[in-house]
C-alpha positions as CSV (number, residue, x, y, z in Angstrom):
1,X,-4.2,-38.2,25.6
2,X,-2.5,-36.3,22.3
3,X,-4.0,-33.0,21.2
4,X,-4.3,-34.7,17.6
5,X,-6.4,-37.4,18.9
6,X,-10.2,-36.9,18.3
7,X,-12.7,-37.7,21.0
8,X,-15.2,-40.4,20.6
9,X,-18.1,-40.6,22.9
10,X,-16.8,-42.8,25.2
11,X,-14.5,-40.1,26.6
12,X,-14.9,-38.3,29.9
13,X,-15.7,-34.2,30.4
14,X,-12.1,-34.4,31.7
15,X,-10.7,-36.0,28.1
16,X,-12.5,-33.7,26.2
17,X,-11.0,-30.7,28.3
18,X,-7.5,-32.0,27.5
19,X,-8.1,-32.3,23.8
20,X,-9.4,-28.5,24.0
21,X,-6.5,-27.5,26.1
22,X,-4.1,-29.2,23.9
23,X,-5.5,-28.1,20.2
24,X,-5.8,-24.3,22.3
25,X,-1.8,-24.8,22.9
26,X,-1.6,-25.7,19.4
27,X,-3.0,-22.5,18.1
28,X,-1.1,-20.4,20.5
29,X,1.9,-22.0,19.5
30,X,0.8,-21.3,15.6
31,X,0.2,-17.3,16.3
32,X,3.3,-17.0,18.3
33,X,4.8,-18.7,14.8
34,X,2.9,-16.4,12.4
35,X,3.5,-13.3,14.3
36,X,7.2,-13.7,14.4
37,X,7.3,-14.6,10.5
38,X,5.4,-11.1,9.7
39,X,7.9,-9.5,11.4
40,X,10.6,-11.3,9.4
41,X,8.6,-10.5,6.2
42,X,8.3,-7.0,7.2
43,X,12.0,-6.6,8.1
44,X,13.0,-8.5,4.8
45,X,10.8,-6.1,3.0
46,X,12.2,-2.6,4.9
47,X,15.7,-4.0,3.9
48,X,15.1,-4.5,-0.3
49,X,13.2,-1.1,0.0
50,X,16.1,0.9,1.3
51,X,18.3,-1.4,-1.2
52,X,16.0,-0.1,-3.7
53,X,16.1,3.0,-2.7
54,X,19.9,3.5,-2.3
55,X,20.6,2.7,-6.2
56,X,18.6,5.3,-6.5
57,X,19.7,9.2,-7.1
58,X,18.1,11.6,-4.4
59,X,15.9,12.8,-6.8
60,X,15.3,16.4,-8.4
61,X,13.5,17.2,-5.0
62,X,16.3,17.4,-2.4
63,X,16.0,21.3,-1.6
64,X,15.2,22.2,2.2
65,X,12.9,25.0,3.0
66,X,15.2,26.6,5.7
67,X,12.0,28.3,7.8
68,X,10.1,25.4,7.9
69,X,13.0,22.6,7.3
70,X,10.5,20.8,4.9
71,X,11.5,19.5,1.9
72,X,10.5,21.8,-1.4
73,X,9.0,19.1,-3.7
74,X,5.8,17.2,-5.0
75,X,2.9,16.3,-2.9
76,X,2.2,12.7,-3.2
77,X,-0.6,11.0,-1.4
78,X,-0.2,7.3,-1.5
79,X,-3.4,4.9,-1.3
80,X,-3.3,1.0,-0.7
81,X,-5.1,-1.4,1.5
82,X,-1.6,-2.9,2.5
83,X,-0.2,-0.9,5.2
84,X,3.4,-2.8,4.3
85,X,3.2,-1.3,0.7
86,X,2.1,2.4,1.9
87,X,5.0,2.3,4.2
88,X,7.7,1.1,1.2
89,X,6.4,3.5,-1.4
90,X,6.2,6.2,1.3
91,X,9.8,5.5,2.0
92,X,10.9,5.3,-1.9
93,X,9.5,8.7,-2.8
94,X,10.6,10.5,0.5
95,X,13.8,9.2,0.1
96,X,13.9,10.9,-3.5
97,X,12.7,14.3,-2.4
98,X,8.6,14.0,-2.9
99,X,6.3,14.6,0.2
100,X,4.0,11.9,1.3
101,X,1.4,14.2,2.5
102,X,-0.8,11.4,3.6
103,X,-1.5,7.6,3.3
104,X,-5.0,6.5,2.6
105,X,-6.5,3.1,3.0
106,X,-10.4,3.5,1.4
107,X,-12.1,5.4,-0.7
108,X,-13.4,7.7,1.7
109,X,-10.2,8.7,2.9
110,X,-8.5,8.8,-0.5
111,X,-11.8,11.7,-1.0
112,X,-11.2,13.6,1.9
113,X,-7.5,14.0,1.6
114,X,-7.8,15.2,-2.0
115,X,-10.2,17.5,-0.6
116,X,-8.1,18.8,2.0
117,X,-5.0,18.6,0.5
118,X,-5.0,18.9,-3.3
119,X,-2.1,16.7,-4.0
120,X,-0.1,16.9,-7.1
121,X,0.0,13.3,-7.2
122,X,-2.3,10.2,-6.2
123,X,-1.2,6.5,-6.3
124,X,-4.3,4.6,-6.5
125,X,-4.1,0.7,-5.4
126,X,-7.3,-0.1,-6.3
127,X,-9.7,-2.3,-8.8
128,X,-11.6,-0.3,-11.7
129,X,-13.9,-3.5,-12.7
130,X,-16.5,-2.4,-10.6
131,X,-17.8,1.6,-10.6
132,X,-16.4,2.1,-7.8
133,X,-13.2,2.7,-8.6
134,X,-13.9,4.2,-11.8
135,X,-16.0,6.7,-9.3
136,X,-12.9,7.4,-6.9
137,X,-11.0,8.5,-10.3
138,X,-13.7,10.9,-11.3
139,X,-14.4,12.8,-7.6
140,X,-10.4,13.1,-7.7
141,X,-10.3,14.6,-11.0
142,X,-13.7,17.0,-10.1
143,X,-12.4,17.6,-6.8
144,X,-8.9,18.8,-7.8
145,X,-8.5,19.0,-11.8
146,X,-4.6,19.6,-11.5
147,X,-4.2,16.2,-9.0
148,X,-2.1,13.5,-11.4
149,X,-3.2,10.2,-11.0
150,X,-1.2,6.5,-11.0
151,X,-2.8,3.5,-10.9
152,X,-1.1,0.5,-9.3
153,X,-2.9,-2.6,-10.3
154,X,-2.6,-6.3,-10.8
155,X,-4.8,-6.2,-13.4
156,X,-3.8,-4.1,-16.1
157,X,-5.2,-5.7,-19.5
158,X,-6.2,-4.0,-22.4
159,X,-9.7,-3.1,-21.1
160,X,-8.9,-2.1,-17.7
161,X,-6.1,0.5,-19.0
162,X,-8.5,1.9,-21.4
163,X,-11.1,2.4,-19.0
164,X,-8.6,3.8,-16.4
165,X,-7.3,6.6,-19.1
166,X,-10.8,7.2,-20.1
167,X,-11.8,7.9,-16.0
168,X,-8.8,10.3,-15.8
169,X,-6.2,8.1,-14.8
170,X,-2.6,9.5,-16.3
171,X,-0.7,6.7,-15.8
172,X,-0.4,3.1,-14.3
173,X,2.1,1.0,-13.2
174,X,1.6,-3.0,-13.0
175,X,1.8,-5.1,-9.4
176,X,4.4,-6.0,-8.4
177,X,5.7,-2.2,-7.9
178,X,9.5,-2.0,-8.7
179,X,10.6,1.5,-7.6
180,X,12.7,2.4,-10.5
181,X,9.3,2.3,-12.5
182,X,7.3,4.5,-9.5
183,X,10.1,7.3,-9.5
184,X,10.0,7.3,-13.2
185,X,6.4,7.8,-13.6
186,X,5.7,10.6,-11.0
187,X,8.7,12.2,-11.8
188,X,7.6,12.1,-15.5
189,X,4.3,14.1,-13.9
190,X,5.6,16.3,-12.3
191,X,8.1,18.0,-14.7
């Protein structure tokens, strides 16, 4: 029996097992299949980041602390729920002389590393329709006045850019994030 065909009620316990076995094969096939094409997407992905990033200047942010070999620059903590994109804009800026203090997925650990950190940046990947991300803007601004913040959003029509400046947000940058644009923006902050 094919693992396509469906059972009908004349079909033995031992049928039905086979149909199981064969739609499970199926699926493990189809995993095997979507886990190797993530890993394509994710290599594709590296490779036009560090194209990206090679047309690009090393930044004004190159200097090396000789005691602690750390580079002397801007503290940038970068927030997104896409591990992909924290990984690509954590390269970009590094690459240009910033340092990614910390990458931070929600809301409460976007909080806590202003708290503990005080960056002079945030990139914010999140939405501002509902109060919630209006209320992440606000504890970032009460927690740490001098923290500079970048929105990266899909979503950036009239209403939700007004509402962002008016919550404390100093800039924003529209989905999908070309690099050029990033390194303009935070560099223009932290002059």
């Amino acid at each position: 029996m094919a693992a396509n065909e469906l059972p009908n009620e004349e079909k033995s316990a031992d049928e039905y097992l086979e149909v199981i076995e064969g739609l499970l094969g199926m699926c493990m096939d189809r995993e095997k299949q979507i886990t190797e094409l993530v890993g394509r997407i994710e290599d594709l992905e590296a490779e036009i980041t560090s194209e990206s990033m090679s047309t690009v200047n090393s930044g004004p942010y190159s200097e090396v602390d000789e005691k602690t070999s750390k580079k002397i620059g801007p503290n940038v903590l970068i927030s997104d729920d896409s591990r992909i994109m924290l990984r690509q804009l954590s390269r970009l800026l590094t690459a240009n002389g910033y340092n990614v203090v910390t990458s931070a997925r929600d809301k409460d650990e976007i909080i806590r590393s202003v708290k503990a950190i005080k960056p002079d940046v945030v990139t914010l990947e999140i939405s501002i329709s509902d109060e919630e991300g209006v209320d992440i803007i606000r504890t970032i601004k009460s927690v740490s006045r001098k923290t500079r913040i970048i929105l990266i959003s899909g979503e950036l029509d009239k209403e939700t850019i007004l509402k962002a400046v008016q919550s404390g947000v100093h800039d924003y940058i529209a989905k999908p994030v070309q690099p050029l644009r990033l390194l303009q923006v935070v560099g223009a902050l932290v002059a």
